[in-house]
C-alpha positions as CSV (number, residue, x, y, z in Angstrom):
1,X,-186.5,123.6,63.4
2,X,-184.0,122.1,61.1
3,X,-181.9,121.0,64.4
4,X,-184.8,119.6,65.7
5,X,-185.1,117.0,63.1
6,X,-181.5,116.8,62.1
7,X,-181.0,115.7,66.4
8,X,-184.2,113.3,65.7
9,X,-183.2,111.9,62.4
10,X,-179.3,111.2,63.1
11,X,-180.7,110.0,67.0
12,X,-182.5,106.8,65.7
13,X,-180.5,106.4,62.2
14,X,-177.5,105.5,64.1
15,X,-179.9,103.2,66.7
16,X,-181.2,101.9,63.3
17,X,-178.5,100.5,62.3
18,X,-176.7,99.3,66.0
19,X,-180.0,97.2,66.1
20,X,-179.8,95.9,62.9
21,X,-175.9,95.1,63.4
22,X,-176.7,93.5,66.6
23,X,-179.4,91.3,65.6
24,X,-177.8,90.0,62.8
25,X,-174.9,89.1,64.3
26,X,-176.3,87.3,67.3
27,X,-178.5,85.2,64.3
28,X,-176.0,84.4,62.7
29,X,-175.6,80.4,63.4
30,X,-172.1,78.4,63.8
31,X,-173.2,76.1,60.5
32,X,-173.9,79.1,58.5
33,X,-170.5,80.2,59.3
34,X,-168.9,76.7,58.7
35,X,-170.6,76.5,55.6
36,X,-168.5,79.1,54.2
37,X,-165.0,77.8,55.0
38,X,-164.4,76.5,51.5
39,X,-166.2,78.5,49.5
40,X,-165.2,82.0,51.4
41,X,-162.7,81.2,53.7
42,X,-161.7,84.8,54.1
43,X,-165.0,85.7,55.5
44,X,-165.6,82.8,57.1
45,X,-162.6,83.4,58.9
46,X,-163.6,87.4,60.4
47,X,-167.0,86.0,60.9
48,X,-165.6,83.2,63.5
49,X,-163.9,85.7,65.2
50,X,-166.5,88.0,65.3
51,X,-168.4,85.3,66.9
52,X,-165.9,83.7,69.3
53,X,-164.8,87.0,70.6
54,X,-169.0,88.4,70.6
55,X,-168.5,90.8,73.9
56,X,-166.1,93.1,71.6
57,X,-168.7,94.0,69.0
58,X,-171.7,94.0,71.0
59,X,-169.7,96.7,73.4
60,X,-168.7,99.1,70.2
61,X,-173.0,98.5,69.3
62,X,-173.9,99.0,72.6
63,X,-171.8,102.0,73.4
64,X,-172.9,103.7,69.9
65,X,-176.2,103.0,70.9
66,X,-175.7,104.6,74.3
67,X,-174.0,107.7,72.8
68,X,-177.2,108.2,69.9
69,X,-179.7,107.9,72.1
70,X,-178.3,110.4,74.9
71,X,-177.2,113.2,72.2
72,X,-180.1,112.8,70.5
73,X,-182.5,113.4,73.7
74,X,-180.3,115.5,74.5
75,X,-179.9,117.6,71.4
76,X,-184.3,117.3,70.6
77,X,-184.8,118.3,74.4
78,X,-182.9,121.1,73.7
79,X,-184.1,122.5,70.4
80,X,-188.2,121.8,71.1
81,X,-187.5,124.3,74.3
82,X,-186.1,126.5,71.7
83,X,-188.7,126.3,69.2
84,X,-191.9,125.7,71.1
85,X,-191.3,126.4,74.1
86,X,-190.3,124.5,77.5
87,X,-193.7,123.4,78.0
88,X,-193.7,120.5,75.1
89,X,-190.8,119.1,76.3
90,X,-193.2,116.3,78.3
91,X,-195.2,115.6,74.6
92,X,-191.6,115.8,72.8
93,X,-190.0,113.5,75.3
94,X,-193.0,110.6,74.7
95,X,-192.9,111.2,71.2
96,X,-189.0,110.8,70.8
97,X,-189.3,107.7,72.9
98,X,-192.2,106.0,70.9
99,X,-189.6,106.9,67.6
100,X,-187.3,105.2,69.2
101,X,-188.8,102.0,70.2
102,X,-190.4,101.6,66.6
103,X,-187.9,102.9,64.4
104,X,-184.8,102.0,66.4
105,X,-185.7,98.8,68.2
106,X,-188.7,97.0,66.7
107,X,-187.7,97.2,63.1
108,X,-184.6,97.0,62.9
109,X,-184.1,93.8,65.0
110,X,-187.0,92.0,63.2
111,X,-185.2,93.0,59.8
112,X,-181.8,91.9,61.3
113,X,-182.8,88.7,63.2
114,X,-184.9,88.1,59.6
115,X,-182.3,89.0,56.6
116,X,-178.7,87.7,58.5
117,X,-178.3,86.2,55.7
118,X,-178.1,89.0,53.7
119,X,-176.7,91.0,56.0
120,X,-173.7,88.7,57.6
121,X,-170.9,89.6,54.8
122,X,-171.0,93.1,55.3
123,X,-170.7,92.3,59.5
124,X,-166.8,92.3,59.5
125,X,-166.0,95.4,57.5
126,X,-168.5,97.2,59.7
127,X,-167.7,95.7,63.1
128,X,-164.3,95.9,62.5
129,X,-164.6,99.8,61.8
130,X,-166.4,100.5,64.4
131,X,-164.6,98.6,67.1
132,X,-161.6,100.7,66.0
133,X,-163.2,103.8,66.5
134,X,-164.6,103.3,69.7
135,X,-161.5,101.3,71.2
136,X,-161.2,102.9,74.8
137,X,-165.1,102.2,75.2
138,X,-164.4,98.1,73.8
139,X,-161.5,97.7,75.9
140,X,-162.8,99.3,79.4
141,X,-166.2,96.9,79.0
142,X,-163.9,93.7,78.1
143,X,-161.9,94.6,81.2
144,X,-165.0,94.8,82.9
145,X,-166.6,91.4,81.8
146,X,-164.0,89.5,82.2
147,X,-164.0,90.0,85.9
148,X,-167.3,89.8,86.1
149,X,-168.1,86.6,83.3
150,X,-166.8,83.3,84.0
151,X,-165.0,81.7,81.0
152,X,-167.9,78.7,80.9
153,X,-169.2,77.4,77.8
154,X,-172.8,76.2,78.6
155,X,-173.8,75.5,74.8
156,X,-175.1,71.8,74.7
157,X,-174.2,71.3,71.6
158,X,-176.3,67.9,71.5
159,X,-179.4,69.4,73.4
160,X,-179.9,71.9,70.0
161,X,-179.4,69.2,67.3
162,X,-182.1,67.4,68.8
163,X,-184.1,70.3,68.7
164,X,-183.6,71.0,65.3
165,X,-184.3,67.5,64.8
166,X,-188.1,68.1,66.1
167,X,-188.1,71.5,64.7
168,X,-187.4,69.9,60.9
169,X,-189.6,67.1,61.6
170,X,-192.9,69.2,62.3
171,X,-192.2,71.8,59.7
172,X,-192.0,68.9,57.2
173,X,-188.3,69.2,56.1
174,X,-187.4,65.8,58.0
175,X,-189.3,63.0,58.0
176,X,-190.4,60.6,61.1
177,X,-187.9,58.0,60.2
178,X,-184.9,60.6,59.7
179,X,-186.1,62.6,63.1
180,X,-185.5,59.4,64.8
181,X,-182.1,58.4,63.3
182,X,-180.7,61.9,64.2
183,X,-182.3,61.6,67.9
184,X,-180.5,58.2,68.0
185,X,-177.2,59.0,67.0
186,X,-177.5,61.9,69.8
187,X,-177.6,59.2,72.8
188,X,-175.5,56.3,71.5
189,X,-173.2,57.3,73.8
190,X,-175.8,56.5,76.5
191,X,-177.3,53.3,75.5
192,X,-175.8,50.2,77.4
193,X,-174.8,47.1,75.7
194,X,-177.2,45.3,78.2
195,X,-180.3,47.7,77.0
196,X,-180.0,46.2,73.4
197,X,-178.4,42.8,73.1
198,X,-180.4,39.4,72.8
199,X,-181.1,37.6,76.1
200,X,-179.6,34.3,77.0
201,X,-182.9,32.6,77.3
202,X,-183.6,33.4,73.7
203,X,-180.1,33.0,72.4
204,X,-179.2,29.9,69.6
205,X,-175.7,28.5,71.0
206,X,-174.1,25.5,70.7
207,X,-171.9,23.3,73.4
208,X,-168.3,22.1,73.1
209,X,-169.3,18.3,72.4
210,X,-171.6,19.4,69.8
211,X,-170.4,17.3,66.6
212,X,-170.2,18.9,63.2
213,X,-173.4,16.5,62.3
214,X,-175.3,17.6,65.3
215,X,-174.4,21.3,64.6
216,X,-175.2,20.4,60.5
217,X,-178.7,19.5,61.5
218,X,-179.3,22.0,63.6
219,X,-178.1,25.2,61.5
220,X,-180.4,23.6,58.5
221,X,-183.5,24.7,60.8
222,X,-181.7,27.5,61.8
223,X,-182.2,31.2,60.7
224,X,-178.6,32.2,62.4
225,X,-175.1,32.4,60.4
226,X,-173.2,32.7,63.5
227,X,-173.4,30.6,67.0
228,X,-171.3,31.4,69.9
229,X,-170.2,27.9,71.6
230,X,-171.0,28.1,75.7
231,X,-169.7,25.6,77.8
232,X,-171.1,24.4,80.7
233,X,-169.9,26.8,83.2
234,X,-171.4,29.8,80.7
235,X,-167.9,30.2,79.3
236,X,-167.7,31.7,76.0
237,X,-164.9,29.3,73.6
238,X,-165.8,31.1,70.4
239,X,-168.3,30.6,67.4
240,X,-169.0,28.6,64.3
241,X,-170.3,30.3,61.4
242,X,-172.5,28.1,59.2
243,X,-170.2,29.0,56.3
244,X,-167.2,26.8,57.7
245,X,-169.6,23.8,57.3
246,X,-168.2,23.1,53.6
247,X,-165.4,22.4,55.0
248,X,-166.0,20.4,58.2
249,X,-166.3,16.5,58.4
250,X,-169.5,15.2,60.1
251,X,-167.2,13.2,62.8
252,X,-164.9,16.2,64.0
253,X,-165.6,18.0,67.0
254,X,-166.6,21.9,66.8
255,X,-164.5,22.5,69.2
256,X,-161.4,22.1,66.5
257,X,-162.9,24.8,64.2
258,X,-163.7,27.5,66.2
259,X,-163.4,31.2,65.9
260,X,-162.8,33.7,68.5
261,X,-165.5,36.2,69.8
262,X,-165.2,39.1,71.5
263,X,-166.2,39.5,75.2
264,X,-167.7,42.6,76.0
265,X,-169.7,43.9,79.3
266,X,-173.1,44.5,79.6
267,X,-172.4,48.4,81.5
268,X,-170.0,49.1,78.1
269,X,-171.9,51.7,75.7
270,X,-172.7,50.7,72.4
271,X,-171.0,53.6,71.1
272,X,-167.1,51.9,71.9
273,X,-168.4,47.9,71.2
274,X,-169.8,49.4,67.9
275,X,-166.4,51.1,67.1
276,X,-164.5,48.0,68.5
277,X,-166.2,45.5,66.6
278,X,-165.8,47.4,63.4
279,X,-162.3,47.7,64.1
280,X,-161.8,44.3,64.8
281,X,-164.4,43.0,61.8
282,X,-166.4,41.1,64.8
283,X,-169.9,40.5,64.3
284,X,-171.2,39.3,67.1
285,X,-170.1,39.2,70.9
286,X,-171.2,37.6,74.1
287,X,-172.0,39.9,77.0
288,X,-170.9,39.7,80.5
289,X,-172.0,41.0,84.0
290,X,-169.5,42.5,86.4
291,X,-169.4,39.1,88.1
292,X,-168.8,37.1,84.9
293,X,-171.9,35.8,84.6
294,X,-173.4,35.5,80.6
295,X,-176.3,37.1,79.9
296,X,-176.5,36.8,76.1
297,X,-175.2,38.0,72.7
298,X,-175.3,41.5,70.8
299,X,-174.2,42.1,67.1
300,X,-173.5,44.2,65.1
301,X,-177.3,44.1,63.5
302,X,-178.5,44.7,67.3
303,X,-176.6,47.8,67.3
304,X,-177.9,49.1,64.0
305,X,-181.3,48.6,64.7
306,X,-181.4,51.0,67.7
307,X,-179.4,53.3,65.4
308,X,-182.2,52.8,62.4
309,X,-185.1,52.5,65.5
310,X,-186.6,49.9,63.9
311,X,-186.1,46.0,63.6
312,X,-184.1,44.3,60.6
313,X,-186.3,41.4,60.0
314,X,-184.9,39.6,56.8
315,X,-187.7,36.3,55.4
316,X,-186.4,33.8,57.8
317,X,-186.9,35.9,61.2
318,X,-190.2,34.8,63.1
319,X,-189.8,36.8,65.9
320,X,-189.5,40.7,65.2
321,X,-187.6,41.5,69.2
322,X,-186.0,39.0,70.5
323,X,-185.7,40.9,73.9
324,X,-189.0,41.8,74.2
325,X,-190.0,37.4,73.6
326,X,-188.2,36.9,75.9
327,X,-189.9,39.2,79.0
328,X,-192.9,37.5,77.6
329,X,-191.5,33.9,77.9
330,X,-190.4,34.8,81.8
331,X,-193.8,36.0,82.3
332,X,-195.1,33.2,81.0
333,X,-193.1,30.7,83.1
334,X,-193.9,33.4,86.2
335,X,-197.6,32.7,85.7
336,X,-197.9,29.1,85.3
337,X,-195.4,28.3,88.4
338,X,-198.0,30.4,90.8
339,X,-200.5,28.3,89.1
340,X,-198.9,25.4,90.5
341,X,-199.9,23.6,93.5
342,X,-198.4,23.4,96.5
């Protein structure tokens, strides 16, 4: 009888704690583990490689696994044939196996996949022993996997930050506003300098001719700082910024105080104009087709409102999107030309 229960005890103790190991280290998260380079860098370091090189400690759990639960059905087969007799083995076999499912499977991995935390500094001593012990086993399954796996990594990184994004937002820990910014961030990359910049049929620019008394006038009913000059062939020459006026006499030409502005296409993500116009202190640029033709301005301001998601509107702005004022405008004009006569 005392075999019977020593089998049955060391059978799912050793399960017990292959679960638990397993489970913990597959919840174990890549920030957690980042978290720790300068504050433990020793651990952080054997918990990397733990986790970059996964298929050698889930083989040493796997095969201790393996080995408990055979010796152990093996070993309780054997002694309840002794002890009671050949006909329980059928009642010993569906008891051994509900054991093993609760106390080797079920709690375990809900304590592991709950407590990593707790549990994810003692993961490299234990690992590491183990996968020294059972070394022929570790190295015959890597052998095996590698000719089976393929050396893909099909983590999208992006895909799970946006998901945690959600995730924080309805359990409360991010707001709307926040959710939003992350999400945004996410697909700069994606956004096309076309998809955010304002329209030429709403932009404020100035011609060539325009005369520094002219342009006076009109920046005083103006809420712009900056105007990009266009000549008549929807050529960009440069811009004026309102500033400069202090130090411009009413009968010069604009032409002879111009600044340059950038040029940028309207396919080109925000992502790089954002990072070149930094670079290059620019704050606004004008925005060409593939074919050269203009089709209006973007700034810097445009870029950080669809990284904010929301409009910056300072006590001059009358019109909160510019882009969207001007579908209505060509709608507008669309209706009343079919309203025409013929």
């Amino acid at each position: 009888m005392f075999l019977l229960v020593a089998f049955a005890i060391i059978s799912i103790g050793f399960s017990f704690l292959c679960s638990i190991l397993e489970a913990s280290l597959l919840s174990v998260t890549p920030s957690y583990i980042a978290s720790l380079r300068q504050e433990r860098p020793a651990l952080f370091a054997r918990l990397r490689r733990l986790k970059d090189e996964i298929d050698d400690p889930l083989s040493a759990i796997l095969t201790l696994n393996t080995i408990a639960h055979t010796a152990g059905a093996t070993g309780v087969g054997a002694q309840v044939a002794v002890v009671f007799g050949e006909a329980w083995l059928g009642l010993a076999s569906g008891l051994m196996t509900l054991a093993i499912l609760v106390f080797s499977e079920i709690i375990p991995k809900t304590i592991g996949a709950k407590y990593w935390r707790a549990i994810a500094p003692s993961l490299p001593a234990i690992l590491g022993t183990l996968m020294k012990l059972l070394l022929p086993f570790v190295w015959l399954s890597k052998q095996i996997t590698q000719r089976i796996a393929q050396n893909e990594d099909d983590t999208d990184i992006r895909g799970e930050i946006s998901a945690l994004a959600e995730i924080g937002r309805d359990q409360q820990a991010l707001d709307e506003e926040e959710r939003r910014m992350i999400q945004n961030v996410l697909r700069f990359h994606e956004i096309k300098v076309s998809q955010v910049m304002t329209p030429r049929t709403v932009c404020k620019y100035i011609t060539p001719r325009t005369t520094v008394a002219e342009f006076r006038e009109k920046v005083s009913r103006g809420p712009f700082s900056r105007y990009p000059v266009i000549d008549e062939e929807g050529e960009a020459q440069g811009y004026v910024h309102r500033a400069d006026l202090l130090n411009m006499q009413d009968d010069s030409q604009l032409q002879d105080h111009l600044r340059p502005i950038k040029r940028v296409k309207g396919a080109t993500n925000i992502e790089l104009v954002f990072s070149q116009m930094l670079q290059e202190r620019q704050h606004i640029a004008v925005v060409y087709d593939e074919l050269g033709t203009w089709l209006g301005v973007v700034t810097l301001e445009d870029i950080l409102e669809t990284l904010l998601g929301t409009e910056i509107m300072d006590e001059t702005d009358n019109v909160s999107n510019l882009r969207r004022y001007a579908r209505q405008r060509w709608s507008r004009r669309l209706r009343r030309t079919r309203r025409q006569p013929d």
